[in-house]
C-alpha positions as CSV (number, residue, x, y, z in Angstrom):
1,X,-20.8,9.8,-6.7
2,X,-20.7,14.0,-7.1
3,X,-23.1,14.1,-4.6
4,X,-21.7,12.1,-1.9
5,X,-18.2,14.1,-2.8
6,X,-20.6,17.3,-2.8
7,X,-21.9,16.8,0.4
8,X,-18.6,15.4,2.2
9,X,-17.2,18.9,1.1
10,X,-20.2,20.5,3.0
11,X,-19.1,18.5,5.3
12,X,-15.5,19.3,6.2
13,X,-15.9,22.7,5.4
14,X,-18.7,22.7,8.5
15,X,-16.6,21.0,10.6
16,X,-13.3,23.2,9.6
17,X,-15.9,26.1,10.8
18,X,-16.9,24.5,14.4
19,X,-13.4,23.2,15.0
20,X,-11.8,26.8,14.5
21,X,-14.4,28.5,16.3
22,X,-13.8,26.1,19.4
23,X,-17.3,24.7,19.1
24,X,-16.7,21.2,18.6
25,X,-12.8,20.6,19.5
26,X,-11.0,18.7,21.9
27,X,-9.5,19.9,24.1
28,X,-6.8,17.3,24.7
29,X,-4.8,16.2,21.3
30,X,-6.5,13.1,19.4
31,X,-4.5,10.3,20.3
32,X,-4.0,7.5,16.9
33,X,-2.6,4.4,17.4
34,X,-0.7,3.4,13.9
35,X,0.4,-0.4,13.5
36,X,2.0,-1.6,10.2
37,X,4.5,-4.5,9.4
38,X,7.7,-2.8,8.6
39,X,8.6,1.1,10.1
40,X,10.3,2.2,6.6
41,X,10.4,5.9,5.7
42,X,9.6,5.2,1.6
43,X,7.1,2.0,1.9
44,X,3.6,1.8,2.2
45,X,1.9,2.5,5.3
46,X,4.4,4.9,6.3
47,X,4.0,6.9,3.3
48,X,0.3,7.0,4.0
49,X,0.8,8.4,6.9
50,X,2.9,11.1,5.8
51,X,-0.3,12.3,4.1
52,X,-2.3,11.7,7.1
53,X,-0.1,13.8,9.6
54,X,-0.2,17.2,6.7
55,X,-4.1,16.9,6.2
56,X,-4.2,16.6,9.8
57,X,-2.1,19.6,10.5
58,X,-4.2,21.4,7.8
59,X,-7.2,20.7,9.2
60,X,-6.4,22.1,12.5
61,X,-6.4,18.8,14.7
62,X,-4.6,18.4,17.5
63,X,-3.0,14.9,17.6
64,X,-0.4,12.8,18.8
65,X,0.5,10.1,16.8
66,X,2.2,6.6,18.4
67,X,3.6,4.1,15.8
68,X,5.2,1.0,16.1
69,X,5.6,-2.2,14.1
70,X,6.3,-5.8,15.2
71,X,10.0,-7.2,14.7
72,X,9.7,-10.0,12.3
73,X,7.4,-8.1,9.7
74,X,4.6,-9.5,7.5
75,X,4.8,-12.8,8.8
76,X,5.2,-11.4,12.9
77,X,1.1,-12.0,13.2
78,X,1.5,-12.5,17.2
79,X,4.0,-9.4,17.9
80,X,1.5,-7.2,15.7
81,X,-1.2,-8.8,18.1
82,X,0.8,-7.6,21.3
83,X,1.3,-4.3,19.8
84,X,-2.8,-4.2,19.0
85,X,-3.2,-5.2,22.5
86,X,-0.8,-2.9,24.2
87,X,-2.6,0.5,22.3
88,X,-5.9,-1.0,23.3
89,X,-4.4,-0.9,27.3
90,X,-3.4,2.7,26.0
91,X,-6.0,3.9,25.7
92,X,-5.8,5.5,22.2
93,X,-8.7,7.4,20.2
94,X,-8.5,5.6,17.0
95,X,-6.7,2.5,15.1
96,X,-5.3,2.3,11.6
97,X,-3.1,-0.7,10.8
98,X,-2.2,-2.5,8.0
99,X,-2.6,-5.7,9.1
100,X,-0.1,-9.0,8.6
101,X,-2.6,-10.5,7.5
102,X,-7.0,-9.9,7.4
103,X,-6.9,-13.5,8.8
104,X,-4.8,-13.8,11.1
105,X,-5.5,-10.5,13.2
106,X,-9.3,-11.3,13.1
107,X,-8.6,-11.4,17.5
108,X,-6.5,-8.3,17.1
109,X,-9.2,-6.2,15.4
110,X,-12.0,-8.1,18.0
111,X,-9.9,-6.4,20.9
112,X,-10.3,-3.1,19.2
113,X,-13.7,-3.1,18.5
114,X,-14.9,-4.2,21.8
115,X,-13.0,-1.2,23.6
116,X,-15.1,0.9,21.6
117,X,-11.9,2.1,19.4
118,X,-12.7,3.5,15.8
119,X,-10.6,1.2,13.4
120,X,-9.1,2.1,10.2
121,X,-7.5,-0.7,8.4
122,X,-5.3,-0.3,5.3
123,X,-5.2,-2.5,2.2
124,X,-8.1,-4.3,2.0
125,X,-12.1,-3.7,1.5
126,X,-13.6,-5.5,4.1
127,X,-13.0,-8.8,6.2
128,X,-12.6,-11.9,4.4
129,X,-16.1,-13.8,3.8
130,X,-17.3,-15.7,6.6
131,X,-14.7,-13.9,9.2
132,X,-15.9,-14.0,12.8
133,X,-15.7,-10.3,13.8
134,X,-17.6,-8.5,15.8
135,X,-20.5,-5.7,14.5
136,X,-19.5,-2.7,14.9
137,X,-20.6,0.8,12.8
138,X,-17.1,2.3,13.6
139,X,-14.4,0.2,11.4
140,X,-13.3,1.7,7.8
141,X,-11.0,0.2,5.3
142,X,-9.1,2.2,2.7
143,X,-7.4,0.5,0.0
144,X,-6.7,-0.4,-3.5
145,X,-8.3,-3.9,-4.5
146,X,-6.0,-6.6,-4.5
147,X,-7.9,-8.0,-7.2
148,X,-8.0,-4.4,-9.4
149,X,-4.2,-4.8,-8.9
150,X,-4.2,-8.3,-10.5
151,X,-6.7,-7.5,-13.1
152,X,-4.5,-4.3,-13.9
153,X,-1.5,-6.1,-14.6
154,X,-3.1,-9.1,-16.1
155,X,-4.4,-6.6,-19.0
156,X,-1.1,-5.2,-19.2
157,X,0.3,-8.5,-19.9
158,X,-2.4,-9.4,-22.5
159,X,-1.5,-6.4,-24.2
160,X,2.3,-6.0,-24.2
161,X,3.5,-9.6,-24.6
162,X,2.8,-12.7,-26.7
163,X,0.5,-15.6,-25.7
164,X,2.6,-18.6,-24.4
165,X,4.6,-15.8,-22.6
166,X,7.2,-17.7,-19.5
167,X,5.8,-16.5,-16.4
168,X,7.5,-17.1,-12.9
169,X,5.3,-16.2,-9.3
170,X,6.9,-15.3,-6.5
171,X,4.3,-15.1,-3.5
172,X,3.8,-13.7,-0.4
173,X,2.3,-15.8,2.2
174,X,-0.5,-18.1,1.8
175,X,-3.5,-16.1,1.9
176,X,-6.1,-14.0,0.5
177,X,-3.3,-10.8,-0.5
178,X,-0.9,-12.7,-2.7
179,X,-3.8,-14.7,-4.4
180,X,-6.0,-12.2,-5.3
181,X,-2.8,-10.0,-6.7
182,X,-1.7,-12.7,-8.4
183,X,-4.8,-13.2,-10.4
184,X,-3.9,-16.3,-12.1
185,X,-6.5,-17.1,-13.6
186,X,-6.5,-14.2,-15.9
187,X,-3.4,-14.9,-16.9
188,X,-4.3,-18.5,-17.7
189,X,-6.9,-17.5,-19.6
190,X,-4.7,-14.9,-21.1
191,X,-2.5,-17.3,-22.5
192,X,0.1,-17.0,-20.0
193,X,2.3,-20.1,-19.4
194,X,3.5,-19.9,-15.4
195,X,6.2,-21.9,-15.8
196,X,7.3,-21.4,-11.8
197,X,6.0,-20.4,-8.2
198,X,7.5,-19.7,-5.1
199,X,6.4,-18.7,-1.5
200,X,8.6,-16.1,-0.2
201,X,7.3,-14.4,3.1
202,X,7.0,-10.8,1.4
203,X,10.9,-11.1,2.4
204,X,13.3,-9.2,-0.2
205,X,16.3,-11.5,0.7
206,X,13.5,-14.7,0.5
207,X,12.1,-13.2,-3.1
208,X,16.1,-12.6,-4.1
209,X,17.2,-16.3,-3.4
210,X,13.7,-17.6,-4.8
211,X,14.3,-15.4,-8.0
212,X,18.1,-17.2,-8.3
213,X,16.9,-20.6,-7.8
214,X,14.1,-19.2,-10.8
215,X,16.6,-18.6,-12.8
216,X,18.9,-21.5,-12.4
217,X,15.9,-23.8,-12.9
218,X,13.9,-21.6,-16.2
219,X,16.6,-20.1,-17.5
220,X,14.0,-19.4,-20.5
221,X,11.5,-17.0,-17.9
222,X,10.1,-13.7,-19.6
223,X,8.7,-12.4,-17.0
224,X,8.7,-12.5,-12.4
225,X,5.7,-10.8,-10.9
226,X,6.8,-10.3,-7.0
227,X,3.5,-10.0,-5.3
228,X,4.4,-6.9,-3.2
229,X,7.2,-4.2,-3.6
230,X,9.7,-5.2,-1.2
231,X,9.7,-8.7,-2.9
232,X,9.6,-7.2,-6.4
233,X,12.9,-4.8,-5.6
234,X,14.5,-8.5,-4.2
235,X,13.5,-10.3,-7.8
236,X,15.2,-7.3,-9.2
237,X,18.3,-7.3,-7.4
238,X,18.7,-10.8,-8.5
239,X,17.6,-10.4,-12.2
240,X,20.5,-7.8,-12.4
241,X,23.0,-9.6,-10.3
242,X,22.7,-12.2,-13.1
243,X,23.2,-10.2,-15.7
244,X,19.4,-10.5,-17.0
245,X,17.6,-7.1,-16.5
246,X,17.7,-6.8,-20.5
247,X,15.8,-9.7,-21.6
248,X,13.3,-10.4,-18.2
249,X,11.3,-8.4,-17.4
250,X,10.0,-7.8,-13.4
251,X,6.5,-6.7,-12.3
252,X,6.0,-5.4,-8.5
253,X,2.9,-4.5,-6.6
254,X,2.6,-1.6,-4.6
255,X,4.3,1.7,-5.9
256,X,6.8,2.4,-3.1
257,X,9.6,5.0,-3.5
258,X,12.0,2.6,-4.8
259,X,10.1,1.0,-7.3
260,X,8.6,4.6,-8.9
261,X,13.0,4.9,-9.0
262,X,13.5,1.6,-10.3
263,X,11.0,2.2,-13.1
264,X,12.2,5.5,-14.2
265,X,15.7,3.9,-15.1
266,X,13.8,1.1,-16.8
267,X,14.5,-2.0,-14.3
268,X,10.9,-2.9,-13.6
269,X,7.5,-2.0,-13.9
270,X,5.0,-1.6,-11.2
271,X,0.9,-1.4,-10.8
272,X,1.2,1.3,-8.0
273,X,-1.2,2.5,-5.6
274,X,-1.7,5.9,-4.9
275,X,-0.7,6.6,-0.6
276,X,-1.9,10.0,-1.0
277,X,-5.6,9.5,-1.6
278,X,-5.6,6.6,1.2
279,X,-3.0,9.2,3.9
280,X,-6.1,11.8,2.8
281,X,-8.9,9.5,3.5
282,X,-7.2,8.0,7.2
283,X,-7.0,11.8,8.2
284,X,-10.6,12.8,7.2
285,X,-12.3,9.6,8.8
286,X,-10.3,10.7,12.1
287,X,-11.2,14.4,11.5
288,X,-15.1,13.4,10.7
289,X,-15.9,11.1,13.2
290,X,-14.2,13.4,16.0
291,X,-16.4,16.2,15.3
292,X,-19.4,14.2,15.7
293,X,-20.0,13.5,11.6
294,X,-19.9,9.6,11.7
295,X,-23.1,9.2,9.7
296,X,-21.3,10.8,6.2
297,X,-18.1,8.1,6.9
298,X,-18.4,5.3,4.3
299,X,-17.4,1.8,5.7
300,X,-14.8,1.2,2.6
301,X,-13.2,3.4,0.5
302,X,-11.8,2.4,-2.5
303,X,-8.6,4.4,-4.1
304,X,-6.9,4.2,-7.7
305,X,-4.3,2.5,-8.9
306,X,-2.4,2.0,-12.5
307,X,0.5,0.2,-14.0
308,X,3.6,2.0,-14.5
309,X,6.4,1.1,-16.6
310,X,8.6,3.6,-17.3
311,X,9.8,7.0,-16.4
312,X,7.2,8.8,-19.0
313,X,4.2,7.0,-17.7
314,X,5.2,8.6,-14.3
315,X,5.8,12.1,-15.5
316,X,2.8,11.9,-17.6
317,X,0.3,9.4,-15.5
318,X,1.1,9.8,-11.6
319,X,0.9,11.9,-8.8
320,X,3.8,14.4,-9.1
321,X,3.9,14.9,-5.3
322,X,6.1,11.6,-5.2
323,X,9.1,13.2,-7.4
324,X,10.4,14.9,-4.2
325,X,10.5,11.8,-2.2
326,X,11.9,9.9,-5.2
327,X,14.5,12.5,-6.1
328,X,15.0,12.1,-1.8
329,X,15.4,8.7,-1.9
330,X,17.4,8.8,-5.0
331,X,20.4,6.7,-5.0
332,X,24.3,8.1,-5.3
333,X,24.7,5.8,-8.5
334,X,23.2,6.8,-11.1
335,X,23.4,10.1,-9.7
336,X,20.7,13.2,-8.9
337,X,22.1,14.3,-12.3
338,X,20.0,11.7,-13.9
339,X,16.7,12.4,-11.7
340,X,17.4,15.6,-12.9
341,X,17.4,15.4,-16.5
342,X,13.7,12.9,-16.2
343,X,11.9,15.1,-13.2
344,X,13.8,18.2,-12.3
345,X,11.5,20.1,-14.0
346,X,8.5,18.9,-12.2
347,X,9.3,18.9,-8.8
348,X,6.8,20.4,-6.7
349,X,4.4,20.8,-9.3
């Protein structure tokens, strides 16, 4: 492991030399195509690639960076398609997406690789097994496991709450994301008593009204695990909108800006992902591979991720270059004054 970090140092710092000497750089800007789900300032993909575009700019690239996201969001599997298509007819130099779903854009990802486009996809490790892609040396995938997510807050569970705990699910779409985060059979095993599932689209108005029909129906629920943040700030809404944020407790996936919020004033707790190792790792595949270093590029990369649950564990435990964007996204009521008296100290440490 310190090698391969020793040597991709070496690397970088080699290709830092050529590229500001003119030896190696373009001299037209790199032109990256960037396809998620849902075009939100403070959720995932975007926040990765605010960390892309500043290690970009300090690395001296010249880029220009197109984005766009299909209209009906994680479920929108054919307008993410068209979108594929249409930066393929583009033309661009490289690829990242985070993809609706690993099996559903299998033809999107096969019309990349066959125009010869280097393809970074977020989220995932690889392809599903037994997923009819093409070969290709020049696709990468960045992500947390779903799975270490799942196994992450399956331990939590095992360790904070009783055995015969009331568990309620509320999914995602069917499919290989929402399963593996789930991780049910941990918590089975764990003792855990899912009393309730529900299939809501990764939708936060789907997850809210799933969460009050929950509620109506196991009144006696401990604890709602929404399988990715958008859902989980939904399940929250509706846990406080009943009056129940004191005695249920809500579990999200992901990390986003709002959740890191929610948890500081104690209305949820998270297994977050950290955007700044995987914005880091888009922009030095894109740097690397344009300077002719493709042979050092590792096909997946795997970055951290760890439960939070409360405003402590995120002073103490994360990333401190997320207080700014929290303290940003911050919202009139409580007030800054009480970002203030958990962060204020720590922001831009």
């Amino acid at each position: 492991m310190y090698k391969i970090k020793g040597w991709l140092v070496i690397v970088l710092t080699l290709a830092l030399i050529m590229g500001t000497t003119g030896v190696a750089l373009a001299q037209k800007p790199i032109v990256i195509g960037a396809v998620p789900f849902y075009l939100d300032r403070y959720d995932s993909f975007m926040l990765y690639l605010r960390e892309t575009e500043r290690r970009l700019k300090e690395l001296g690239v010249d880029y220009r960076l197109i984005t766009r996201a299909p209209a009906g969001g994680a479920k929108d599997h054919i307008g993410q398609l068209a979108i594929i298509e249409d930066m393929v007819a583009m033309g661009v130099d490289y690829l990242a997406m985070l993809p609706t779903s690993i099996e559903m854009q299998i033809p999107a990802f096969g019309h990349v690789i066959e125009a010869g486009i280097p393809l970074i996809i977020t989220d995932y490790l690889d392809y599903i097994e037994g997923s009819d892609v093409p070969e290709t040396d020049q696709e990468y995938f960045i992500a947390y496991s779903h799975s270490d997510m799942g196994k992450a807050v399956a331990d939590y569970v095992k360790e904070n709450y009783r055995k015969g705990v009331k568990m309620a699910i509320i999914h995602g779409i069917p499919g290989h994301i929402t399963n593996e985060r789930a991780a049910e059979h941990l918590h089975i095993a764990n003792g855990v008593n899912i009393i309730y599932r529900h299939w809501a689209d990764f939708d936060r108005a789907k997850a809210y009204a799933a969460t009050l029909d929950v509620l109506v129906a196991h009144p006696d629920v401990e604890i709602i695990l929404g399988m990715n943040s958008t859902m989980a700030i939904g399940v929250v809404a509706a846990v406080e909108a009943m009056g129940r944020l004191d005695d249920i407790d809500v579990i999200g996936y992901g990390g986003i800006i709002e959740e890191l919020n929610n948890v500081a004033l104690g209305r949820m707790i998270t297994v977050a992902r950290s955007h700044f190792h995987t914005g880091k790792a888009m922009a030095d595949i894109i740097y690397l591979h344009s300077q002719g270093f493709k042979d050092v590029l590792r096909r997946s990369i795997r970055t951290p991720c760890l439960v939070l649950d409360s405003a402590q564990a995120i002073r103490d435990k994360w990333d401190h270059r997320y207080l700014e964007m929290m303290r940003e996204a911050w919202p009139a009521d409580p007030g800054i004054e009480v970002f203030n008296k958990l962060f204020g100290d720590l922001v831009g440490q």
